[in-house]
ZAMARGU-4260 file (C-alpha; in steps of 0.2 Angstrom, whole numbers, plus 5000, padded with zeros to 4 digits):
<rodrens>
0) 4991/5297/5209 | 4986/5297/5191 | 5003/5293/5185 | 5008/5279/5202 | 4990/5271/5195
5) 4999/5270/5178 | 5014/5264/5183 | 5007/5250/5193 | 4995/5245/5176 | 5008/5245/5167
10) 5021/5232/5181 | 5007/5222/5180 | 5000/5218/5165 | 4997/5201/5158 | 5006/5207/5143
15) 5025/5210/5138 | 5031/5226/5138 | 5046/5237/5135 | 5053/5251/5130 | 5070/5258/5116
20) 5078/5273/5117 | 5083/5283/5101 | 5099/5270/5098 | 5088/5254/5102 | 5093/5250/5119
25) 5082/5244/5130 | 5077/5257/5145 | 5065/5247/5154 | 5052/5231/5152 | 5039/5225/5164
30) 5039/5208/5173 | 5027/5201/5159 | 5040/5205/5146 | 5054/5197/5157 | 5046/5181/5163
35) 5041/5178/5144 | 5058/5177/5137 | 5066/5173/5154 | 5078/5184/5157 | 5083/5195/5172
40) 5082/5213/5173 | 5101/5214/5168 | 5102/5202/5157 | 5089/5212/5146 | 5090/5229/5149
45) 5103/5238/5145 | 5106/5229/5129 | 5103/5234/5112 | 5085/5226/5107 | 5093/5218/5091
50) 5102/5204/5101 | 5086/5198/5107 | 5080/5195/5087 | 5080/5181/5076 | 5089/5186/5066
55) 5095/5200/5072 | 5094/5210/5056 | 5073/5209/5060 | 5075/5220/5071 | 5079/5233/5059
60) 5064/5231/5048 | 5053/5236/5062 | 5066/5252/5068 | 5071/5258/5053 | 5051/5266/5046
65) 5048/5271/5064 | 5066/5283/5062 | 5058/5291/5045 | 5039/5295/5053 | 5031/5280/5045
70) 5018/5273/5051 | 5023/5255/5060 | 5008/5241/5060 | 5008/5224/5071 | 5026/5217/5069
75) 5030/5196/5068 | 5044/5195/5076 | 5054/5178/5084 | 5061/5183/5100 | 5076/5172/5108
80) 5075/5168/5125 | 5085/5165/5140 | 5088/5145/5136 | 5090/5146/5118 | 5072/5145/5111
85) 5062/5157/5102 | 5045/5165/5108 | 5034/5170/5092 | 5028/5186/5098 | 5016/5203/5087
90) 5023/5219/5093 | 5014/5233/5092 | 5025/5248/5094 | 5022/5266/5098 | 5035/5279/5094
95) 5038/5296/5104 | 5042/5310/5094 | 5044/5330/5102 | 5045/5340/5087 | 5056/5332/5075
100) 5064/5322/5088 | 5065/5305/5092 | 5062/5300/5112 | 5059/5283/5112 | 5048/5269/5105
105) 5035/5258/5119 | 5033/5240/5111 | 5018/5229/5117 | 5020/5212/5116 | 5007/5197/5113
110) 5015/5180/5113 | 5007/5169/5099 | 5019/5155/5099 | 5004/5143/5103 | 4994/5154/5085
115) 5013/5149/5073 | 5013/5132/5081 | 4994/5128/5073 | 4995/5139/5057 | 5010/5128/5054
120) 5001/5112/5059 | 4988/5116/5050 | 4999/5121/5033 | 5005/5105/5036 | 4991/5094/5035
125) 4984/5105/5019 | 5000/5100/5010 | 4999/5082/5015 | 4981/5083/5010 | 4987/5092/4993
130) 5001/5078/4991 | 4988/5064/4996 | 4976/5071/4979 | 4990/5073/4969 | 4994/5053/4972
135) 4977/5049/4969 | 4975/5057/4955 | 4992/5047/4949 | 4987/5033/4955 | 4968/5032/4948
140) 4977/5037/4931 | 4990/5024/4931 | 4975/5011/4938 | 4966/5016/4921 | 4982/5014/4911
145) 4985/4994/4918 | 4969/4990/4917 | 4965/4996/4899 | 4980/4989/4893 | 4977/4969/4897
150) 4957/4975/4894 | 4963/4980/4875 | 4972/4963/4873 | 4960/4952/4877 | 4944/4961/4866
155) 4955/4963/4852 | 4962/4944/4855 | 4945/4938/4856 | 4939/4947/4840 | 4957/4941/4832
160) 4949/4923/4838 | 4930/4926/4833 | 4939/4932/4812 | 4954/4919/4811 | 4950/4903/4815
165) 4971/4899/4811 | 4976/4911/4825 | 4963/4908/4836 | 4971/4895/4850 | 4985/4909/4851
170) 4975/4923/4853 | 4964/4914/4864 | 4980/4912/4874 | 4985/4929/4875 | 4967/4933/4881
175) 4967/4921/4894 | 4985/4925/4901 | 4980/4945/4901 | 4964/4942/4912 | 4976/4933/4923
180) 4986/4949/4923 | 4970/4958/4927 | 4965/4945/4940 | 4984/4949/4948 | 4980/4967/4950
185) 4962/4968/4955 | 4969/4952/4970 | 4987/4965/4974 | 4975/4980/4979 | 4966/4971/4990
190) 4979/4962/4998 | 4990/4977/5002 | 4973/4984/5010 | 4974/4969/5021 | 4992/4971/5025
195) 4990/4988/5029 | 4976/4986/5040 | 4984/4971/5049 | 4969/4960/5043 | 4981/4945/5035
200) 4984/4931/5047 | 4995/4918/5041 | 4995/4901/5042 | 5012/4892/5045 | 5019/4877/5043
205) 5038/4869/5039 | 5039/4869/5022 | 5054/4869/5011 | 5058/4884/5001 | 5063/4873/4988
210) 5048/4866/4984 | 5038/4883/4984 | 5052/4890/4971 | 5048/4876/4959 | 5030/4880/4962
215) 5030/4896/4957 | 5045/4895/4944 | 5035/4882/4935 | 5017/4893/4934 | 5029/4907/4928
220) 5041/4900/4918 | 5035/4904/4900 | 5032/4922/4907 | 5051/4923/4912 | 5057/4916/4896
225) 5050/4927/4883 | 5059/4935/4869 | 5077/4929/4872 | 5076/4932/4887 | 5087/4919/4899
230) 5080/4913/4914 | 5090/4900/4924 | 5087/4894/4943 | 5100/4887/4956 | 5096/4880/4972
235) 5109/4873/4985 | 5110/4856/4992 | 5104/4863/5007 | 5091/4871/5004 | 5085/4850/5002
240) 5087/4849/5021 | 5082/4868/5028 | 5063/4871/5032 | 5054/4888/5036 | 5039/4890/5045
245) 5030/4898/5034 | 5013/4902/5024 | 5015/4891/5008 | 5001/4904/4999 | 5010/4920/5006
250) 5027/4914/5001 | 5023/4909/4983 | 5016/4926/4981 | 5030/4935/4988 | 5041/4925/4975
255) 5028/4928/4961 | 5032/4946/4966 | 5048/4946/4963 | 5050/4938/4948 | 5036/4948/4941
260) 5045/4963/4944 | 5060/4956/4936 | 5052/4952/4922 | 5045/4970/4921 | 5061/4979/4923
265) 5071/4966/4911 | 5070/4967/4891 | 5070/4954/4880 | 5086/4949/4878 | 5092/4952/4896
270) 5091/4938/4910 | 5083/4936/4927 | 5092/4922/4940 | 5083/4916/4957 | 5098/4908/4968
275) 5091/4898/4986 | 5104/4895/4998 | 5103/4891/5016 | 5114/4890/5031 | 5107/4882/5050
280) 5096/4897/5054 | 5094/4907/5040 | 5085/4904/5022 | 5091/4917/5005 | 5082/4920/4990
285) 5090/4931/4978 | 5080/4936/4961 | 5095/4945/4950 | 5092/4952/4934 | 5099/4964/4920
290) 5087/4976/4918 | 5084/4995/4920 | 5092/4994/4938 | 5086/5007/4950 | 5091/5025/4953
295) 5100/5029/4969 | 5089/5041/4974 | 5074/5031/4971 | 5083/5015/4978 | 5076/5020/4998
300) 5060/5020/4990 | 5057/5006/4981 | 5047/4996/4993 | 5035/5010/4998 | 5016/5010/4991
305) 5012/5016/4973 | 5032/5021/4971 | 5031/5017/4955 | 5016/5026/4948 | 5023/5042/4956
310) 5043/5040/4950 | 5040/5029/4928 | 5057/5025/4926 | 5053/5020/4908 | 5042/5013/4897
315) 5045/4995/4903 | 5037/4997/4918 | 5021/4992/4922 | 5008/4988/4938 | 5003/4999/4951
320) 5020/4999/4963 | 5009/4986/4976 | 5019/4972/4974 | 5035/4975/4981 | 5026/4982/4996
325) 5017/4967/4997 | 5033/4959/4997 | 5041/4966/5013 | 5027/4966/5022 | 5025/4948/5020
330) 5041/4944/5023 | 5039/4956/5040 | 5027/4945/5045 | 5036/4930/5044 | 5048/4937/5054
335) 5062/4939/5038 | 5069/4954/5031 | 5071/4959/5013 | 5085/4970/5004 | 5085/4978/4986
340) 5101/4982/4979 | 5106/4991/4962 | 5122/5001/4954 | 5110/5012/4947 | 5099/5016/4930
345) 5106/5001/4918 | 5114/4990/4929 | 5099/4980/4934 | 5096/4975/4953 | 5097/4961/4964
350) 5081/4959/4977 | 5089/4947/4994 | 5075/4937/5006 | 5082/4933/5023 | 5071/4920/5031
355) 5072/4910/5046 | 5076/4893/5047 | 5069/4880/5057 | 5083/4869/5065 | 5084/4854/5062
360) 5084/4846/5044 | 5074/4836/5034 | 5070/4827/5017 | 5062/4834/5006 | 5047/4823/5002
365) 5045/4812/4984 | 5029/4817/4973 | 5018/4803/4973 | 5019/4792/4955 | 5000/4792/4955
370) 4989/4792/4942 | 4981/4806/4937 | 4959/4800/4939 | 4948/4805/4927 | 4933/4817/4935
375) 4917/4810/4939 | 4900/4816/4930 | 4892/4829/4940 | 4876/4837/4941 | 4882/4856/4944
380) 4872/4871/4950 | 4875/4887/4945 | 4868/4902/4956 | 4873/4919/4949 | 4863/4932/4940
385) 4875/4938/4927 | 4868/4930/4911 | 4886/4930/4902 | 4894/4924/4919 | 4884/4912/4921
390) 4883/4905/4901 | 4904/4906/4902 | 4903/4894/4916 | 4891/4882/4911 | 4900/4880/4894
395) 4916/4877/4902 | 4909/4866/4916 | 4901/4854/4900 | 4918/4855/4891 | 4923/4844/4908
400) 4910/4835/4905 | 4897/4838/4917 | 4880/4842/4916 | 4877/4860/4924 | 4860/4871/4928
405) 4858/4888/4929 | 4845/4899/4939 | 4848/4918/4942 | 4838/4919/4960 | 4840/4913/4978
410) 4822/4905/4980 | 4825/4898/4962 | 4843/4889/4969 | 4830/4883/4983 | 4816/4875/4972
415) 4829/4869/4961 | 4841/4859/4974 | 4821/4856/4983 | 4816/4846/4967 | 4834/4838/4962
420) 4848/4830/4966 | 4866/4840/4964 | 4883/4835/4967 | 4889/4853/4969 | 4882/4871/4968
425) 4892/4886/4964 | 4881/4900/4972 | 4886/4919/4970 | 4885/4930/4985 | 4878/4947/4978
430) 4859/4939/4972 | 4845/4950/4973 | 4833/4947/4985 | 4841/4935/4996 | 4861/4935/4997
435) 4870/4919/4996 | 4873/4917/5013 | 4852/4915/5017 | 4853/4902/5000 | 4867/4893/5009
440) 4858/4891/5025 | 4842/4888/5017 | 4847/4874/5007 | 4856/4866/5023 | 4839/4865/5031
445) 4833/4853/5017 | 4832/4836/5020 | 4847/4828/5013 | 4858/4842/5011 | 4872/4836/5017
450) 4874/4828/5001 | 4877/4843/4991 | 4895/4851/4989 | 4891/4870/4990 | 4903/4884/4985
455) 4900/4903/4989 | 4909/4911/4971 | 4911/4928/4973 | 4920/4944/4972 | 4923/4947/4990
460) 4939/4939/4995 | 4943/4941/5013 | 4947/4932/5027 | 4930/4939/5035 | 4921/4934/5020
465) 4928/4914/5019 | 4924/4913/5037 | 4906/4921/5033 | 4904/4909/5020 | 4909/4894/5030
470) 4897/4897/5044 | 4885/4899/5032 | 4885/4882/5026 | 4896/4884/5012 | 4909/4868/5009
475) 4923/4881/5000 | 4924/4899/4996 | 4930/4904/4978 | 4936/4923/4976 | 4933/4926/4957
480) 4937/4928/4945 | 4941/4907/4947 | 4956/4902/4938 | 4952/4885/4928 | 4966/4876/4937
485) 4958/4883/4956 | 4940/4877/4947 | 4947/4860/4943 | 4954/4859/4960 | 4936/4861/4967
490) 4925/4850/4955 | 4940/4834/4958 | 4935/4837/4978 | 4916/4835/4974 | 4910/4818/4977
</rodrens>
C-alpha cells in the first residue's frame, strides 16, 4: 500500500517529474512533466534527455558532477517543447547510487518561465532607466555648455562696451545677437515639450512658401553669410503660384531650423543653398550645404531628440539636438514629410521638405508702398518686480520716446492705473501677492478700463497660458524675453 500510495503521489503531482538511467535516457516521467513541454509518452521517453536541452550541450553541465559524486544544486535549464518553444524550468535532481554504482537520477521540475519573463522585464527597465540617467546627465551637461557660451559673450561684450566706447556698437551687437541665441534655446525646449506632448495646435491658412522663405532668409541672412561663407537662394516660378495651408509661425521656425543647422555644421568658407520648387500638389524645400555631412551610422538618427548631445561630431556643432526634431514633427503635423541625406563625415548634407499643395493657383500679393508712421507718445505702465527688468525696459521704452512708470506690486499697478491715465500697461505674471492675472481682472473693473492696452509679459509661453491671459483681460500676451522688433510690433498696435 505504502508504495501504490507513492506511486499515485508521484502520477499526480502538480509538478514535472522524470527520471534518467545511467546513459541519460529517459525511463519514465509523470503527466505534470508531459503536459508541460507537450509531448506524449513516446515522443519523450525513450530518448536521451539531451535532445530536450537548449542547447543540448546544457544538459551535460548538470550530468557530468552527478557521474563523479558531486553534489548537484537547483539546475536553470531551458527545456524545448513539443511546438518548438522553450519552457524555463529549476531542476532539482536526485542521484541513486548502490555502492559505487550509478542507478539512475529522479529530476524535479518547477516551471518558472513566468519568474525569467519578469527578471528579464525588469533588467530591462533598469537599463532603460540606466540609459535614461546617462542622457540626462549628457544632456544637463551640454545644456550648461550652450548656455555659458552665449552667457560668456554677452558679459564680456558688455564689459568690452562699458571700457571702449570705439567698440562699443559692435560689442553691443554681438551681446544682443547672443541673447537671441539664448532666447532660441530656452523657446526650442519648450516647444519640443509641446510637440511631444501633442499640446501645439496649429493655425493654418494658404500662404505661399515663397513668402515665408524670404521672411526668414531675410532675419537670418547676416547669420548665414559670415566668414566667407556663400549663401545663395532659388525659388521657381511656381512656387509664385502654389499655396500651402499652413501655420505661417510653425513654418518659419521649421525653416529657421534648418538653416541654423546649416550654419552649425558648415565652416566659414563653405556654402549653404535653400532651393523652393513646386509641382500641382506638392511643395520642396531643400537646404544644401558643404559642411561636416553626417555619418551613415548616425544618418537614421539625425532627427531623434538630444541626438546630438549624445553622438558631437565635432567642434562645430552646437545646440541641444531639439531642432531637427522640432522640424519633423512640424512638418508631421502639417501633414508633409522630411528626408535628410548625406554621403557621409565631409560631404555635407542635404535636408528635403515635402509639403502639400493647395490646388489651384494664386498671386502672390504686392507689399503695400506705405509709409512707415511715426509712433505715438505714450503713457506706459510697467508692472514687474525685477528691479534691473524693469529699469531695462523703461530705458528702452523712453529711447522710443514714451513716457513709462514702473511699480513692483499688483495693488500698486491698481492705484497707479486708479489715479492715471495709460495707453498701455506691461504687467508681469509672477508678482507677489497677487498674480497678474487678478491685476488684469482687477483693473477691468475700473471705470474706463477699456481704454488701456494691457499686456501679460511673462515667462510662461504656452498655449494654456495666452488663453489664461486673454480671459483675464489682457489685450496680448508677450513670452519673454521680448524681442525689440515683437515690442515694437506691440507699442505701434496701442492707441
Amino acid at each position: 500500500m505504502h508504495e501504490r500510495g507513492l506511486s499515485e503521489l508521484i502520477e499526480n503531482t502538480a509538478g514535472g517529474l522524470h527520471q534518467l538511467g545511467p546513459d541519460g535516457t529517459i525511463l519514465w516521467a509523470n503527466p505534470a512533466q508531459l503536459h508541460l513541454l507537450g509531448y506524449t509518452p513516446d515522443e519523450f521517453i525513450g530518448h536521451h534527455a539531451a535532445e530536450f536541452y537548449i542547447p543540448p550541450e546544457r544538459f551535460g553541465e548538470l550530468w557530468r558532477p552527478a557521474m563523479l559524486h558531486q553534489g548537484v544544486d537547483d539546475f536553470q535549464a531551458l527545456l524545448r517543447c513539443r511546438d518548438g518553444s522553450g519552457k524555463h524550468v529549476i531542476i532539482h535532481p536526485i542521484a541513486l547510487w548502490q555502492g559505487e554504482q550509478f542507478l539512475s537520477m529522479r529530476c524535479f521540475i518547477r516551471d518558472v518561465s513566468d519568474l525569467v519573463k519578469l527578471e528579464d522585464e525588469l533588467e530591462l527597465r533598469l537599463a532603460q532607466i540606466q540609459e535614461a540617467e546617462l542622457r540626462k546627465n549628457e544632456f544637463l551637461a551640454m545644456l550648461a555648455h550652450e548656455l555659458n557660451n552665449p552667457l560668456s559673450a554677452v558679459l564680456h561684450s558688455i564689459a568690452t562696451a562699458q571700457i571702449d566706447e570705439s567698440h562699443r556698437e559692435h560689442a553691443l551687437d554681438i551681446a544682443r545677437r547672443q541673447a537671441e541665441h539664448l532666447a532660441r534655446i530656452v523657446n526650442d525646449l519648450l516647444e519640443v515639450g509641446r510637440v511631444t506632448q501633442g499640446s501645439i495646435s496649429l493655425r493654418e491658412e494658404p500662404v505661399f512658401v515663397r513668402s515665408i522663405v524670404e521672411q526668414v532668409v531675410e532675419e537670418t541672412e547676416w547669420h548665414l553669410k559670415s566668414g566667407q561663407r556663400q549663401f545663395t537662394v532659388s525659388i521657381s516660378p511656381l512656387a509664385d503660384t502654389v499655396q500651402i495651408l499652413a501655420d505661417p509661425l510653425r513654418l518659419r521656425q521649421v525653416i529657421s531650423n534648418l538653416l541654423d543647422n546649416a550654419a552649425q555644421f558648415t565652416p566659414a568658407d563653405g556654402s549653404i543653398k535653400v532651393l523652393v520648387d513646386s509641382t500641382d500638389n506638392q511643395v520642396t524645400i531643400r537646404v544644401i550645404d558643404s559642411g561636416i555631412g553626417i555619418a551613415p551610422e548616425t544618418l537614421p538618427r539625425v532627427f531623434d531628440l538630444f541626438m546630438q548631445a549624445e553622438h558631437p561630431v565635432s567642434s562645430l556643432s552646437g545646440g541641444l539636438g531639439i531642432g531637427l526634431t522640432l522640424v519633423k514633427r512640424l512638418i508631421a503635423l502639417h501633414g508633409g514629410s522630411v528626408q535628410a541625406r548625406s554621403a557621409g563625415l565631409g560631404t555635407g548634407c542635404e535636408f528635403e521638405v515635402r509639403l502639400p499643395a493647395l490646388p489651384g493657383t494664386a498671386k502672390l500679393p504686392l507689399s503695400p508702398d506705405t509709409p512707415i508712421q511715426p509712433p505715438a507718445r505714450l503713457h506706459v505702465l510697467i508692472v514687474e518686480d525685477n528691479d534691473d527688468a524693469a529699469e531695462a525696459l523703461r530705458l528702452l521704452l523712453e529711447l522710443f520716446g514714451h513716457v513709462a512708470t514702473v511699480v513692483a506690486s499688483g495693488p500698486a499697478a491698481i492705484d497707479a492705473i486708479r489715479n492715471r491715465d495709460y495707453n498701455a500697461a506691461l504687467v508681469d505674471i509672477g508678482l507677489p501677492g497677487i498674480d497678474g492675472y487678478e491685476v488684469a481682472r482687477q483693473i477691468r473693473g475700473l471705470p474706463n478700463s477699456e481704454a488701456i492696452f494691457l499686456a501679460a509679459l511673462t515667462g510662461y509661453g504656452q498655449e494654456a497660458d495666452k488663453r489664461q491671459a486673454l480671459a483675464a483681460g489682457f489685450n496680448e500676451h508677450l513670452t519673454k524675453p521680448v524681442t525689440l522688433e515683437r515690442l515694437q510690433a506691440f507699442l505701434s498696435r496701442v492707441r
